[in-house]
Structures are given as C-alpha cells and as structure tokens.
Backbone atoms as SQL, in Angstrom:
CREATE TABLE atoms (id INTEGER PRIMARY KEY, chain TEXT, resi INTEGER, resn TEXT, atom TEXT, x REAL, y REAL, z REAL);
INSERT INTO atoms VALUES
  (1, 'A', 1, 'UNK', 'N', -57.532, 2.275, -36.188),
  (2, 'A', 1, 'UNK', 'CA', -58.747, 1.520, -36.400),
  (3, 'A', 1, 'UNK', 'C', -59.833, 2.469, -36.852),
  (4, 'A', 2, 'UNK', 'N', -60.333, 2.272, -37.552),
  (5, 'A', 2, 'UNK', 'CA', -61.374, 2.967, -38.176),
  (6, 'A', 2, 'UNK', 'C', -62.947, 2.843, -37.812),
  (7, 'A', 3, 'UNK', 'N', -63.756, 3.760, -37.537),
  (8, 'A', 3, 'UNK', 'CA', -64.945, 3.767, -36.812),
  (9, 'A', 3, 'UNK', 'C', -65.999, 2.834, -37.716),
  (10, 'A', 4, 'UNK', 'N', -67.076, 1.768, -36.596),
  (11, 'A', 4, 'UNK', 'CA', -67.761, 0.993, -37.083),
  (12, 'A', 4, 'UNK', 'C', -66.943, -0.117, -37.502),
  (13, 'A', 5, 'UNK', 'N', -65.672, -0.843, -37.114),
  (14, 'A', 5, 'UNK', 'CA', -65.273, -1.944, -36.944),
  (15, 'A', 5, 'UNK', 'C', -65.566, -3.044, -36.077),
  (16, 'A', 6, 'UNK', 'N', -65.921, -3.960, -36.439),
  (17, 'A', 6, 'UNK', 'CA', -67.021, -4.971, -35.206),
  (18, 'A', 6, 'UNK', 'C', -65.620, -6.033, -34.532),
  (19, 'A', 7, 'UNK', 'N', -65.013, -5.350, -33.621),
  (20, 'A', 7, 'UNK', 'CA', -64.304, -6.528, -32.838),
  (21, 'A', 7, 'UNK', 'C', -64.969, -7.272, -31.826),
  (22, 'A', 8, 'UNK', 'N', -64.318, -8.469, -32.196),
  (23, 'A', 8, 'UNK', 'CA', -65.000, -10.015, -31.394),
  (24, 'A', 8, 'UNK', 'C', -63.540, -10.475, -30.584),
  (25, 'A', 9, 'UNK', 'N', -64.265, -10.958, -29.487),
  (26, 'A', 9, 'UNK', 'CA', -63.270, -12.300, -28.276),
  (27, 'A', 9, 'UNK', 'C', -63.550, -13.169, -28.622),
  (28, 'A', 10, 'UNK', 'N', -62.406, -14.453, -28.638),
  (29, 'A', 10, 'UNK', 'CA', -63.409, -15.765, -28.177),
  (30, 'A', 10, 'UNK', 'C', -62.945, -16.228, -26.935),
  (31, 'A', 11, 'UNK', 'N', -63.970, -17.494, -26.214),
  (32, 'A', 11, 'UNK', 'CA', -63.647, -17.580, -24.943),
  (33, 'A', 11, 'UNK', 'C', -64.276, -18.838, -24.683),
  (34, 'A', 12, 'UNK', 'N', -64.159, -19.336, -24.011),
  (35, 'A', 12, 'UNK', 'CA', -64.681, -20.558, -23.454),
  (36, 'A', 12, 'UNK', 'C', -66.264, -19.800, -23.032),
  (37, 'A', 13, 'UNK', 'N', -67.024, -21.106, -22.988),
  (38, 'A', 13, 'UNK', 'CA', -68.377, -20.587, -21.579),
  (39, 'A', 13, 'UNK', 'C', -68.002, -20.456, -20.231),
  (40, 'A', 14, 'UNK', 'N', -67.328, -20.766, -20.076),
  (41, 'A', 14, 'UNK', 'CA', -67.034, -20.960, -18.279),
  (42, 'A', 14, 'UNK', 'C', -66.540, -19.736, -17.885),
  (43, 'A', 15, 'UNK', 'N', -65.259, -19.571, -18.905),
  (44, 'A', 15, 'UNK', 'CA', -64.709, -18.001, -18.604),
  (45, 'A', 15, 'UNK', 'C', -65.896, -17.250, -18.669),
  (46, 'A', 16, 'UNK', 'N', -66.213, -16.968, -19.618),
  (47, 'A', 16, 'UNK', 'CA', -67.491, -15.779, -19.593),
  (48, 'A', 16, 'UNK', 'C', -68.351, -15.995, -19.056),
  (49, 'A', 17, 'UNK', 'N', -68.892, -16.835, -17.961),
  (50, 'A', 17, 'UNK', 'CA', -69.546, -16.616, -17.175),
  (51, 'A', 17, 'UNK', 'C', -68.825, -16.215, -15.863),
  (52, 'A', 18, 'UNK', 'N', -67.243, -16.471, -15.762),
  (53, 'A', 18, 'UNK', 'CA', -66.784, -15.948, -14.530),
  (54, 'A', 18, 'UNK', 'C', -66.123, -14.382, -15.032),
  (55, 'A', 19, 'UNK', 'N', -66.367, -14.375, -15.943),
  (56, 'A', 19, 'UNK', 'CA', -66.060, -13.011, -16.069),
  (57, 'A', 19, 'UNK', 'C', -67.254, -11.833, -15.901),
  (58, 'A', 20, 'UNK', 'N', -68.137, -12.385, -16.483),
  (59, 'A', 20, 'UNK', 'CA', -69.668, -11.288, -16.083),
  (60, 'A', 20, 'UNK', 'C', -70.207, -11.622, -14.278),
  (61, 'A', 21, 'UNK', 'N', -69.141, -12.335, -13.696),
  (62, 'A', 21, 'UNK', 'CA', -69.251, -12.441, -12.198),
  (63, 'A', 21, 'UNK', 'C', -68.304, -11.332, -11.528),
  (64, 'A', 22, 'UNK', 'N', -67.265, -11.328, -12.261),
  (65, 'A', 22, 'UNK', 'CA', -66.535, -10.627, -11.546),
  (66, 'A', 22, 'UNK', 'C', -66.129, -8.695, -12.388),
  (67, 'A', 23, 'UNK', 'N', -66.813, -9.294, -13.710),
  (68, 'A', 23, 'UNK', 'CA', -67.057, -7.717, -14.364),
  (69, 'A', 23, 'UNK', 'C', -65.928, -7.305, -15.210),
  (70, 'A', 24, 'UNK', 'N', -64.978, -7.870, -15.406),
  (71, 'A', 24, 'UNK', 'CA', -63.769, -8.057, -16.504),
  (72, 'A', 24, 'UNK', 'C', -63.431, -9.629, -17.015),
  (73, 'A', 25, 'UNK', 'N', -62.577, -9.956, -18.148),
  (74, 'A', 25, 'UNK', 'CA', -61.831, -10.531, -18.367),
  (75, 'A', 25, 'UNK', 'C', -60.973, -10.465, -18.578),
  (76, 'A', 26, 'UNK', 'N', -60.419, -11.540, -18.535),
  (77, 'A', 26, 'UNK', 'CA', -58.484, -11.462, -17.808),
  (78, 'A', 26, 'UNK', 'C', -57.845, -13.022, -18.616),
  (79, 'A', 27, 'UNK', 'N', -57.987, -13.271, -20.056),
  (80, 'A', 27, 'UNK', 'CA', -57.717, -14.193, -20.064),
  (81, 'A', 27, 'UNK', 'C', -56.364, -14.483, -20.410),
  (82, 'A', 28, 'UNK', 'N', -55.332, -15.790, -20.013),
  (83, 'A', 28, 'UNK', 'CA', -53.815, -16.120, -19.828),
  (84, 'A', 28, 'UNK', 'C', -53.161, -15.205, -20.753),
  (85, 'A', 29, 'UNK', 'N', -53.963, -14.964, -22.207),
  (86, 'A', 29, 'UNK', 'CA', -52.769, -13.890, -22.741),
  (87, 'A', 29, 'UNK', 'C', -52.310, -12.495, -22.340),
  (88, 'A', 30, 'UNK', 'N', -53.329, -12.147, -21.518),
  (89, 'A', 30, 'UNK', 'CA', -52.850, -10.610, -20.702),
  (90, 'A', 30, 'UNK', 'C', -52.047, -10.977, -19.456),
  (91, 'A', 31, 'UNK', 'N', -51.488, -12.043, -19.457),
  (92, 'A', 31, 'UNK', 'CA', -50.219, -12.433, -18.035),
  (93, 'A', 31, 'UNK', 'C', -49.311, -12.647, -19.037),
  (94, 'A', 32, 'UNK', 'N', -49.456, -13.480, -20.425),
  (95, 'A', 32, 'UNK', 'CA', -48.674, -14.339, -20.720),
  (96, 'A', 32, 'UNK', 'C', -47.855, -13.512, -21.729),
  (97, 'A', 33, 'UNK', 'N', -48.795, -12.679, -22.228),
  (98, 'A', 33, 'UNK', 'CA', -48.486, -11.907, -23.534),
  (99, 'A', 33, 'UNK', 'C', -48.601, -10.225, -23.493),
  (100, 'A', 34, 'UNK', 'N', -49.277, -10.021, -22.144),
  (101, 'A', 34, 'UNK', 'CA', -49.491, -8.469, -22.291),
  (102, 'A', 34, 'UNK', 'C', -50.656, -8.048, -22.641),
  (103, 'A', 35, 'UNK', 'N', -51.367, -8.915, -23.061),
  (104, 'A', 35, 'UNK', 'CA', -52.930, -8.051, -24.047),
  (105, 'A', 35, 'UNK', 'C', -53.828, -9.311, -24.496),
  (106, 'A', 36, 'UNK', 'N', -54.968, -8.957, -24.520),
  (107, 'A', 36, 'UNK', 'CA', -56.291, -9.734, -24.857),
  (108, 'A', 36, 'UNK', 'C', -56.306, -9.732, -26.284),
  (109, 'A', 37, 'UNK', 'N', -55.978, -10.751, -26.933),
  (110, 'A', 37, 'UNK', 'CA', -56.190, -11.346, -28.453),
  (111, 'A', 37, 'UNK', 'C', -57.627, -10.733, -28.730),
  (112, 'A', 38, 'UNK', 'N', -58.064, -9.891, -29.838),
  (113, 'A', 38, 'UNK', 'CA', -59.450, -9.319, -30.521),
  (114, 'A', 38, 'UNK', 'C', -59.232, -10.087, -32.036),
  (115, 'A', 39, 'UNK', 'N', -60.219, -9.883, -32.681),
  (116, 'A', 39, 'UNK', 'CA', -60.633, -9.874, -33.995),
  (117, 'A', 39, 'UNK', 'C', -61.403, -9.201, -34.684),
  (118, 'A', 40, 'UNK', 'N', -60.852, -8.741, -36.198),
  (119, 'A', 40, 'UNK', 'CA', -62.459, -8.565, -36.858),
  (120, 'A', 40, 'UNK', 'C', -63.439, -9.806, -36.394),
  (121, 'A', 41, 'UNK', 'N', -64.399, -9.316, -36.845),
  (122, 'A', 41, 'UNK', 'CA', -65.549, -10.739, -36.913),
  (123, 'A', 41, 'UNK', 'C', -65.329, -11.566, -38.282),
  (124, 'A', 42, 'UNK', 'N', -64.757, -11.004, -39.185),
  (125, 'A', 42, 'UNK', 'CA', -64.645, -11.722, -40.650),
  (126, 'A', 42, 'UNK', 'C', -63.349, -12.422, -40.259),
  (127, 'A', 43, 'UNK', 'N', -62.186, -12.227, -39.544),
  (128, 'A', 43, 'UNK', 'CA', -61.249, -12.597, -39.377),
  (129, 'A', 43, 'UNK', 'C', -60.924, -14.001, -38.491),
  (130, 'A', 44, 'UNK', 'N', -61.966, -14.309, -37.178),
  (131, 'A', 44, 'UNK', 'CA', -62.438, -14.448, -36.183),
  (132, 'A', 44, 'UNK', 'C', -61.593, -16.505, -36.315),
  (133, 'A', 45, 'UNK', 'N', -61.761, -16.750, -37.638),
  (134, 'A', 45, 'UNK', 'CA', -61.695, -18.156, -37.865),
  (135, 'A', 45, 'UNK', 'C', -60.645, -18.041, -38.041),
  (136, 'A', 46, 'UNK', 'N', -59.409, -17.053, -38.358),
  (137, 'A', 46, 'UNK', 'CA', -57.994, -17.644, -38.336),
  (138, 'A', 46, 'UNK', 'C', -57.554, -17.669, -36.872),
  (139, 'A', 47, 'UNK', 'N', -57.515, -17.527, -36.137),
  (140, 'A', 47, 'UNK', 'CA', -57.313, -17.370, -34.723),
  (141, 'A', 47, 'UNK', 'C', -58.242, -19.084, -33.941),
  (142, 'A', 48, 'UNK', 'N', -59.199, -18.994, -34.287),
  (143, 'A', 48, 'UNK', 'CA', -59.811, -19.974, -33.921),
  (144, 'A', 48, 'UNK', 'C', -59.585, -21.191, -34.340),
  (145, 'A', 49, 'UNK', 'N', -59.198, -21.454, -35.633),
  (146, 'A', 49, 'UNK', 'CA', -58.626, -23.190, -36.076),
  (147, 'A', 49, 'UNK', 'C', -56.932, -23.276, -35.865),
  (148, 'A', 50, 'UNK', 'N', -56.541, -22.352, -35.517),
  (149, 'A', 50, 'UNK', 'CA', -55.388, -22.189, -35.176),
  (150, 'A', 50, 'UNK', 'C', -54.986, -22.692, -33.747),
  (151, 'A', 51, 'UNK', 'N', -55.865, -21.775, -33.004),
  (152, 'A', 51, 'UNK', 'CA', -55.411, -22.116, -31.421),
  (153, 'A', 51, 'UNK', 'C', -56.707, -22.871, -30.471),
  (154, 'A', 52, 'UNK', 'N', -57.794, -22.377, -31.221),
  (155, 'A', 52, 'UNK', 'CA', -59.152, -23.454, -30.688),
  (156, 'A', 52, 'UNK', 'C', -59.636, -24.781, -31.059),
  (157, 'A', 53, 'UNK', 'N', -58.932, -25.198, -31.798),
  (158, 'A', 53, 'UNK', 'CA', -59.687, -26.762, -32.477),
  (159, 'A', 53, 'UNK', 'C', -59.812, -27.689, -31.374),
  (160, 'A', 54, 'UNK', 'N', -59.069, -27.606, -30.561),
  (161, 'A', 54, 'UNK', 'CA', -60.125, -28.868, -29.927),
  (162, 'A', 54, 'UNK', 'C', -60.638, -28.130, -28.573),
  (163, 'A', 55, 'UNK', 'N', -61.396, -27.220, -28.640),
  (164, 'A', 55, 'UNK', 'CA', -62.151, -26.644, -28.001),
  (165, 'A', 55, 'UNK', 'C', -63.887, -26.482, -28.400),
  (166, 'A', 56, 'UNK', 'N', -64.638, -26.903, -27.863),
  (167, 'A', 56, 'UNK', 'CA', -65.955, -27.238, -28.067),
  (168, 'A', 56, 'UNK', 'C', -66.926, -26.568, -28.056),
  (169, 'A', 57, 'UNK', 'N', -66.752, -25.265, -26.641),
  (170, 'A', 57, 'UNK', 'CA', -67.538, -24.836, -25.798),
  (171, 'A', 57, 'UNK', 'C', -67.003, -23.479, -26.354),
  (172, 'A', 58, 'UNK', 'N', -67.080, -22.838, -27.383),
  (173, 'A', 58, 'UNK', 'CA', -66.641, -21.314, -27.627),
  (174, 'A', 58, 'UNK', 'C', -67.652, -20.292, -27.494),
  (175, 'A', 59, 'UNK', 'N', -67.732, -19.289, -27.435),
  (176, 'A', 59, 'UNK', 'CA', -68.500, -18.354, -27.141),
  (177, 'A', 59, 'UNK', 'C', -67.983, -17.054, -28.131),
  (178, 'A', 60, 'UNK', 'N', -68.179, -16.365, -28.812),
  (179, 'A', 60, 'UNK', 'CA', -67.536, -14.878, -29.765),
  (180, 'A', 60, 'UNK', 'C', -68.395, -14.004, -28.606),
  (181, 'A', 61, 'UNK', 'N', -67.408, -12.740, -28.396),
  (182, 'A', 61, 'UNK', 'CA', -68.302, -11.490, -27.433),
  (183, 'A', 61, 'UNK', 'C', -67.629, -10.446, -28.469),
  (184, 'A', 62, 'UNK', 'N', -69.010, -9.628, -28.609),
  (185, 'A', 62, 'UNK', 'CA', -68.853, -8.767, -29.427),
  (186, 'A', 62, 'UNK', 'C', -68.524, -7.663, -28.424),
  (187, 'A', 63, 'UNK', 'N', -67.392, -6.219, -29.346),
  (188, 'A', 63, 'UNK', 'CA', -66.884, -5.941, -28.402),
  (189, 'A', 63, 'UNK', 'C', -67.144, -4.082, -29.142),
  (190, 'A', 64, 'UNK', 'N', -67.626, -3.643, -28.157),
  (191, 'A', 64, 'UNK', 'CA', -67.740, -2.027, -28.584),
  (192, 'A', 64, 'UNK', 'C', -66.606, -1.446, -28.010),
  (193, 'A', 65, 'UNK', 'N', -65.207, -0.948, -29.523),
  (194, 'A', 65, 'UNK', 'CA', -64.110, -0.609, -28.866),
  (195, 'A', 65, 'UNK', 'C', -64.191, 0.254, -28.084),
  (196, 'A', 66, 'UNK', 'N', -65.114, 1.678, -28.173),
  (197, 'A', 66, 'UNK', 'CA', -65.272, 2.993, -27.744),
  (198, 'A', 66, 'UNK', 'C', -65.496, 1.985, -25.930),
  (199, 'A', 67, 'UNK', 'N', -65.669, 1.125, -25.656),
  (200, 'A', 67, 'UNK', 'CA', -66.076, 0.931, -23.818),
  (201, 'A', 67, 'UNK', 'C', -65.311, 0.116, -23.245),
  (202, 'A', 68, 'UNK', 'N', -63.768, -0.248, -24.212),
  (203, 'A', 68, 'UNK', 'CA', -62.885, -0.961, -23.437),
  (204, 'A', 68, 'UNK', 'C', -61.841, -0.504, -22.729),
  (205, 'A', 69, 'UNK', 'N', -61.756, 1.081, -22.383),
  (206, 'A', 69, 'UNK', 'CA', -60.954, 2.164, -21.350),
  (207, 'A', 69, 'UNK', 'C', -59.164, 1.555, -21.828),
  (208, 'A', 70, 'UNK', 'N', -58.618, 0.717, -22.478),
  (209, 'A', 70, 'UNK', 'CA', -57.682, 0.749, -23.059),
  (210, 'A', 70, 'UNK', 'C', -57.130, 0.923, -24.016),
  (211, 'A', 71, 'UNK', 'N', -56.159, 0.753, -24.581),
  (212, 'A', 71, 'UNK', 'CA', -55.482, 0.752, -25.841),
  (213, 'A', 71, 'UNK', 'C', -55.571, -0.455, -26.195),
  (214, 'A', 72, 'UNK', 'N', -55.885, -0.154, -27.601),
  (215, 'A', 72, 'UNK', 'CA', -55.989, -1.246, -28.932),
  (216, 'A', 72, 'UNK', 'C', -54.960, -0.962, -29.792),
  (217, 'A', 73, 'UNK', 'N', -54.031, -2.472, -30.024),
  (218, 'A', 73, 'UNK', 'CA', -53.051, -1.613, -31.167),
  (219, 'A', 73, 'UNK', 'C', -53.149, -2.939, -32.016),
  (220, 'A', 74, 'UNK', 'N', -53.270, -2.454, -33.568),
  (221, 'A', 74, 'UNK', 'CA', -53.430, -3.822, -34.706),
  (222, 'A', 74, 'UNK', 'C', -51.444, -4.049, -34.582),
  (223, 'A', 75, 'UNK', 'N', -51.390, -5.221, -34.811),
  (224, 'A', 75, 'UNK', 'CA', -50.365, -6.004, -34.669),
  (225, 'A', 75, 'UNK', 'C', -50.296, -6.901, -35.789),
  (226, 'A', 76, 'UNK', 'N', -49.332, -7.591, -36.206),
  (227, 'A', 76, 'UNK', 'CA', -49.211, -8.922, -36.392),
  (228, 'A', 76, 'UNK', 'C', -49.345, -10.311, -35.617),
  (229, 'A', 77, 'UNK', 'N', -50.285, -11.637, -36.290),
  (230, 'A', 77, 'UNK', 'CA', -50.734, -12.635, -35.813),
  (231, 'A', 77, 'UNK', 'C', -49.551, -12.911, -35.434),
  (232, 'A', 78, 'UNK', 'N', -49.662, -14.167, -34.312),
  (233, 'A', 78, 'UNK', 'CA', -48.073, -15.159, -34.130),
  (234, 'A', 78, 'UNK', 'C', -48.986, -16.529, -33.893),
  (235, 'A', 79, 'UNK', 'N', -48.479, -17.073, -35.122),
  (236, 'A', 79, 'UNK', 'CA', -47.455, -16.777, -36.084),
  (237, 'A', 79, 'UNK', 'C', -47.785, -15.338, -37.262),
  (238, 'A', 80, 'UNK', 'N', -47.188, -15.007, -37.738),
  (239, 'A', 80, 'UNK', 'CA', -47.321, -13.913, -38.276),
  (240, 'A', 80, 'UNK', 'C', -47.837, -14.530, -39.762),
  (241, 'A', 81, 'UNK', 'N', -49.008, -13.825, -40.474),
  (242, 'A', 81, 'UNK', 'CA', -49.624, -14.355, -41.651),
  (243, 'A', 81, 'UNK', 'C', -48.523, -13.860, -42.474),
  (244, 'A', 82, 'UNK', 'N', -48.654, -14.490, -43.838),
  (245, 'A', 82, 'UNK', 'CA', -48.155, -14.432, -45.157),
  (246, 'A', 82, 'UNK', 'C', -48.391, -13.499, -45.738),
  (247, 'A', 83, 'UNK', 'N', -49.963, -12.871, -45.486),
  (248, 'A', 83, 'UNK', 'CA', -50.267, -11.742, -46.412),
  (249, 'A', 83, 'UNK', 'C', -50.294, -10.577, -45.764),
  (250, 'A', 84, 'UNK', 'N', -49.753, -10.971, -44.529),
  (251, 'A', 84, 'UNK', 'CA', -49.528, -9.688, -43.509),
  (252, 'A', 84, 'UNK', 'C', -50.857, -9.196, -42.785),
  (253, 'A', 85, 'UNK', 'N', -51.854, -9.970, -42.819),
  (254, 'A', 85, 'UNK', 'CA', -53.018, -9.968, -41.970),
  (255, 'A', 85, 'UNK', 'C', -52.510, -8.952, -40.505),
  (256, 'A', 86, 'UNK', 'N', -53.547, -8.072, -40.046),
  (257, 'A', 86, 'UNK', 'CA', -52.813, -7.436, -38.434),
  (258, 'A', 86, 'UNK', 'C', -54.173, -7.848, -37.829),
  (259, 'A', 87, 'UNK', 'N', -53.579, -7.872, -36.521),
  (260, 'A', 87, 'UNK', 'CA', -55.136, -8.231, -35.670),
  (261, 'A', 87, 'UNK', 'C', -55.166, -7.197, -34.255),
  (262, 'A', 88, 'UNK', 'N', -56.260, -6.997, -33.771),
  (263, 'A', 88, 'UNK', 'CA', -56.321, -6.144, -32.944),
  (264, 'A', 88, 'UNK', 'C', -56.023, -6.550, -31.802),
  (265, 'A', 89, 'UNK', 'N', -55.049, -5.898, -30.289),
  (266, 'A', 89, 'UNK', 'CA', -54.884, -6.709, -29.296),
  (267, 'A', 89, 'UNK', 'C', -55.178, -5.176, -28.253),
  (268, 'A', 90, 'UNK', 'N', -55.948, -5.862, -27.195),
  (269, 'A', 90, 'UNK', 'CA', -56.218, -4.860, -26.389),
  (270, 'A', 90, 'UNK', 'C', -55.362, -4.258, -25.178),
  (271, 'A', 91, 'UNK', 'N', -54.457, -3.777, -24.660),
  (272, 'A', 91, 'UNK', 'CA', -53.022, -4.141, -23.517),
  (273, 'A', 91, 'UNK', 'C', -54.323, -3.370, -22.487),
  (274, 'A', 92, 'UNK', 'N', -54.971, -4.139, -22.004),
  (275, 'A', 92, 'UNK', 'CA', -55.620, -4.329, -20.448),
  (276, 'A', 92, 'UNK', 'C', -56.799, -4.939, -20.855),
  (277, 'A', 93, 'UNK', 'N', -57.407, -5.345, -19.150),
  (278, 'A', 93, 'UNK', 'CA', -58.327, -6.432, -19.254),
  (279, 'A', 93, 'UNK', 'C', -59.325, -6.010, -19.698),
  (280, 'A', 94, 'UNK', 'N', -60.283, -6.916, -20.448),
  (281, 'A', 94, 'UNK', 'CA', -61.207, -6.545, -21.043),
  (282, 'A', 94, 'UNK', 'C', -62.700, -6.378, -20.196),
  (283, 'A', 95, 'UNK', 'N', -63.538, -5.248, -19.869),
  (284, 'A', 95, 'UNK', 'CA', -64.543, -5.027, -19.057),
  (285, 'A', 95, 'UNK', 'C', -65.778, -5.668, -19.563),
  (286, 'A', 96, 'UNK', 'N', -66.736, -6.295, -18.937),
  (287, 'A', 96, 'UNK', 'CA', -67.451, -7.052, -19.131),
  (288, 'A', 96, 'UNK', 'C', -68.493, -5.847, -19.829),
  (289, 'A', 97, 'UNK', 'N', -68.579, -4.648, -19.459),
  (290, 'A', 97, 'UNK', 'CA', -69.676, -3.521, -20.399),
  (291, 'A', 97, 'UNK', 'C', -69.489, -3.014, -21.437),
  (292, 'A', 98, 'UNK', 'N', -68.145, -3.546, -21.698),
  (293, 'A', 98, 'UNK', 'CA', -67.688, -3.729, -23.233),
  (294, 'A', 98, 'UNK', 'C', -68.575, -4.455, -24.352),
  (295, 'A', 99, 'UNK', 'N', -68.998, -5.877, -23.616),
  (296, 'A', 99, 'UNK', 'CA', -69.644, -6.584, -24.541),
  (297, 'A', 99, 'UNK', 'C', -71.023, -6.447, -24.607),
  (298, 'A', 100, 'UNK', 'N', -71.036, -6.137, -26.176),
  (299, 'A', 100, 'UNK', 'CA', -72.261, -5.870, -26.184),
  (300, 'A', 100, 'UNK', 'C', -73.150, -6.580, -27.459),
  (301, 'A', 101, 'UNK', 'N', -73.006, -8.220, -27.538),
  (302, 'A', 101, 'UNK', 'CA', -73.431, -9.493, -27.724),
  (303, 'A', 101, 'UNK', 'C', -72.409, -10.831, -27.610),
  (304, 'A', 102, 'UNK', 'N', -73.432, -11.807, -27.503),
  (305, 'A', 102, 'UNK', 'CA', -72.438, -13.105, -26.996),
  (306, 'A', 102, 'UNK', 'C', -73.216, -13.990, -27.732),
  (307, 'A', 103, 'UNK', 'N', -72.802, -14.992, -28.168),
  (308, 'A', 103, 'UNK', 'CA', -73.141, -15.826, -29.677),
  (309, 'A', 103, 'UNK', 'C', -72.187, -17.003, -29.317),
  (310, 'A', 104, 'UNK', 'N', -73.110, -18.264, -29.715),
  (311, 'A', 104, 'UNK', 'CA', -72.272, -19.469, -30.061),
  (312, 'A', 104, 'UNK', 'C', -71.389, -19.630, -30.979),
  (313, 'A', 105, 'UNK', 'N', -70.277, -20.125, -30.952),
  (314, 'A', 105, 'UNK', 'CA', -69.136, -20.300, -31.956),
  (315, 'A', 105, 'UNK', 'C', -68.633, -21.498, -32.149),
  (316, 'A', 106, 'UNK', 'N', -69.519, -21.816, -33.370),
  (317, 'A', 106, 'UNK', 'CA', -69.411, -23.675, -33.520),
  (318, 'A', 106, 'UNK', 'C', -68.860, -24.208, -35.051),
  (319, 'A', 107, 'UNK', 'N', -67.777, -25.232, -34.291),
  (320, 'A', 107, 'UNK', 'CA', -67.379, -25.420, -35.959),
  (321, 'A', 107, 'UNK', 'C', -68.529, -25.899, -36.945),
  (322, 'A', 108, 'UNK', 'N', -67.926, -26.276, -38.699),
  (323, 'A', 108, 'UNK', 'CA', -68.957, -27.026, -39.186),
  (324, 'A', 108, 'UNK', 'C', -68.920, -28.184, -39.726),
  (325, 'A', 109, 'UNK', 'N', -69.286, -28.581, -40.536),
  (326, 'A', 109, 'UNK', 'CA', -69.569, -30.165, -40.646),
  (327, 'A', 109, 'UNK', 'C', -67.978, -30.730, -41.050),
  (328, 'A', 110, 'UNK', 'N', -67.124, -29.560, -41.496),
  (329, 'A', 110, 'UNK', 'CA', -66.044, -30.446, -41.508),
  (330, 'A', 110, 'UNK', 'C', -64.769, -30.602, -40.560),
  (331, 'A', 111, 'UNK', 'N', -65.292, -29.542, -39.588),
  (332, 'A', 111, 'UNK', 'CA', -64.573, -30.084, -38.195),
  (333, 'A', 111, 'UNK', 'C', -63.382, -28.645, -38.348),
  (334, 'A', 112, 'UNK', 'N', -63.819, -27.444, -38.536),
  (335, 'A', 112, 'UNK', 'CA', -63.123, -26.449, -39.004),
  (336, 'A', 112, 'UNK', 'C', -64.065, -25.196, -37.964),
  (337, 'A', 113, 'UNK', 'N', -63.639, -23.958, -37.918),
  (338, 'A', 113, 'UNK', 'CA', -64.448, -22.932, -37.383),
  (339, 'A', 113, 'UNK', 'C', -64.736, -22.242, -38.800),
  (340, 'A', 114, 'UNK', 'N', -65.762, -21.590, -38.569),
  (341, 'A', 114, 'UNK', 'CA', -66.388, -21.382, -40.641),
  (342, 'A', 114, 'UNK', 'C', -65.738, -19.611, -40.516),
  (343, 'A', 115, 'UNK', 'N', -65.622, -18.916, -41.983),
  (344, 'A', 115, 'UNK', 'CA', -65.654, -17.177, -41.621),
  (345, 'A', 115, 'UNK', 'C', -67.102, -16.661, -41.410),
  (346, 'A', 116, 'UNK', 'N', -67.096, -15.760, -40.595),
  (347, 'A', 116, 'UNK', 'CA', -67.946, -14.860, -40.570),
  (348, 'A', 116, 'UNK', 'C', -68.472, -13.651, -41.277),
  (349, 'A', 117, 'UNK', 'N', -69.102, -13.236, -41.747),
  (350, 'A', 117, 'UNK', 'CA', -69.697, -11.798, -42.205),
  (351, 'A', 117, 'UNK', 'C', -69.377, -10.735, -41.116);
C-alpha cells in the first residue's frame, strides 16, 4: 500500500456507536472471515451496492492505516471483480483511534450508493 491512501469502513450507526463505547470494532467479518473489509474511498460503492443495499443507516469511518496496530493485506473482492480490482482487508479488529472521520453514507436518487472522490 502506498503512503497517503485514504482507507474507509462502512458500518451501520449503531455499531459505531458501540464500538467508540467499547474502543474497537469487531464487525461479523473478523469471526466469519478473518479480517475487517476496508476500502479506497473511490472504491467504497462497490462493496456497498453489493452487500449494503438495503441498509439505510451507513456511516464511512475514515481510517489512518499507520494507527490500526495490524496487518493490511490488498486481496481480491468476493466475489472477485473482472478487472481484478484488490481491496484492502485488515486481519484484526479495528481500534476506534484509528478513525479519524465519520461521514454519512447515503444512497442517491436512484436508489444506488454513488463513487466517491
């Protein structure tokens, strides 16, 4: 990964507020899968109309890799993209002093999550 890459979470509100309670997050893919799903921020919407669409309440946490005390390794999506897209996955939980902004993440008028800059 190359320095000055802006990785983003997404998450429900609820989680992230029980996560800045308890000072990590821990969400089902680090039981289920081993590691916390990341994104570029430009990337952020394939992940999201994929596995979030009927989710309402999203939240993006921006994530300063240098303060997440684990390993990040780019991977392939699953399903795995066509053009060979890799995405970043973190193998441990993600620390809440990691994030360092939290932003609404709302689809748009056509019922899609939009890309980001």
């Amino acid at each position: 990964m190359s320095d000055g890459v802006h990785l983003v979470h997404l998450c429900s509100i609820s989680d992230w507020l029980e996560a800045r309670s308890s000072g990590v997050l821990e969400p089902e893919s680090l039981t289920q899968q081993g590691f916390v799903h990341l994104s570029e921020r430009t990337q952020v919407h394939i992940p999201a109309n994929l596995l979030y669409r009927d989710h309402s309440d999203l939240v993006l946490l921006s994530i300063d890799p240098q303060r997440v005390g684990g390993e990040i390794v780019w991977e392939d999506g699953d399903p795995p993209s066509d053009d060979g897209t890799q995405f970043p996955h973190l193998y441990d939980s993600l620390p809440t002093s990691a994030v360092i902004g939290v932003e609404r993440y709302e689809m748009d008028d056509s019922g899609r999550y939009p890309q980001l800059n």
